[in-house]
N, C-alpha and C positions, 0 to 999 in steps of 0.2 A: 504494500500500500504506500503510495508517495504523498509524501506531507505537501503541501502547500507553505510558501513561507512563514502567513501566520499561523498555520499550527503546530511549525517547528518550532517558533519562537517561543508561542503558548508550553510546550512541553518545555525547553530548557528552563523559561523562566520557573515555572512551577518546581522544577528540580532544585533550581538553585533559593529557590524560598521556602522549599521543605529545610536549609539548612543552616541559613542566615535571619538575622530578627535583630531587631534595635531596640534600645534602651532609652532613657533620660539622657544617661551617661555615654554609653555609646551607640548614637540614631545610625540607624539605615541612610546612607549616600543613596535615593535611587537616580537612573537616570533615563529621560525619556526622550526618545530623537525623532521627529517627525522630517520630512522631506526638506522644508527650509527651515526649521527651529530646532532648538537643541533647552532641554529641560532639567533642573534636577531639585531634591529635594535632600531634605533631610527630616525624616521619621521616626518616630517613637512609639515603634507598634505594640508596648504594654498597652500605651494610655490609648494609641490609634490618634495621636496628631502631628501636623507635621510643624516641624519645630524653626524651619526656615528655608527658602525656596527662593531658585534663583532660573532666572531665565534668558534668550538671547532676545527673545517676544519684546519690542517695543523698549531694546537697549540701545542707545545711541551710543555707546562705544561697539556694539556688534553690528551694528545695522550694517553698513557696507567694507566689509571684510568677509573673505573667505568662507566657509564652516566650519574647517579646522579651528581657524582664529577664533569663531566666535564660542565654540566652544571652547577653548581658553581662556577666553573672557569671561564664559558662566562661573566655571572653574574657580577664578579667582574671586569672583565673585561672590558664590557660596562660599569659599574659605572664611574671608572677611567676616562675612555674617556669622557662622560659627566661632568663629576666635571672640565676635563680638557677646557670642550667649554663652561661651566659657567653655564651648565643646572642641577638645582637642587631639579625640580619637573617634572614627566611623568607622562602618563596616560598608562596603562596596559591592551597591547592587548593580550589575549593569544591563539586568532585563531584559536579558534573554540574547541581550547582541552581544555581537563578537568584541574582542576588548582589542579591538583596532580603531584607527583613524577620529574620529570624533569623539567617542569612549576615551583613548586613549587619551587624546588633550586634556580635555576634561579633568580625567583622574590626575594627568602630571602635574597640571596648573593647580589644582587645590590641593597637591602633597606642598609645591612650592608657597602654596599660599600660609602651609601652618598645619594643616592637617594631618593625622596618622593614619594610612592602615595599609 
């Protein structure tokens, strides 16, 4: 039987959320990529809210730049915000996508930004 992309997706993601979960102390980084925007969060799935959220959606430092780029930008982005709520370790969701190219920015830009994981 051949998957369709989003039902590969759907099964990795589900895989990798059977084995990751976030805290107060250390939230869930998820990250969400649409065709021209790039998304992420940080989650506290005891309480279920998310604790800060950062986007390239209507950033005038990512507007016309790359997607690489702007995903770097969310990146530092959400770092800031976390260092600013006192969180200085996540767990790294990258939902279901491969941890190349926009994932990858992403994640280097918010380890550069102050984050662990």
């Amino acid at each position: 039987m051949a998957f369709s992309k989003i039902n590969r997706r759907a099964k990795i993601k589900r895989r990798i959320r059977k084995r990751i979960s976030g805290n107060a102390q250390v939230p869930r980084l998820t990250v969400f990529r649409s065709n021209k925007q790039i998304y992420a969060q940080l989650i506290d799935d005891v309480n279920g809210v998310t604790l800060a959220s950062a986007s390239s959606y209507k950033n005038k430092k990512a507007e016309k730049v790359a997607k690489i780029e702007q995903a770097a930008v969310v990146g530092k982005e959400i770092a800031e915000k976390a260092v600013k709520a006192g969180i200085e370790s996540v767990v790294f969701d990258r939902n279901g996508y491969l941890y190349h190219g926009r994932v990858k920015s992403l994640a280097d830009s918010a380890r550069e930004g102050g984050l662990k994981f």
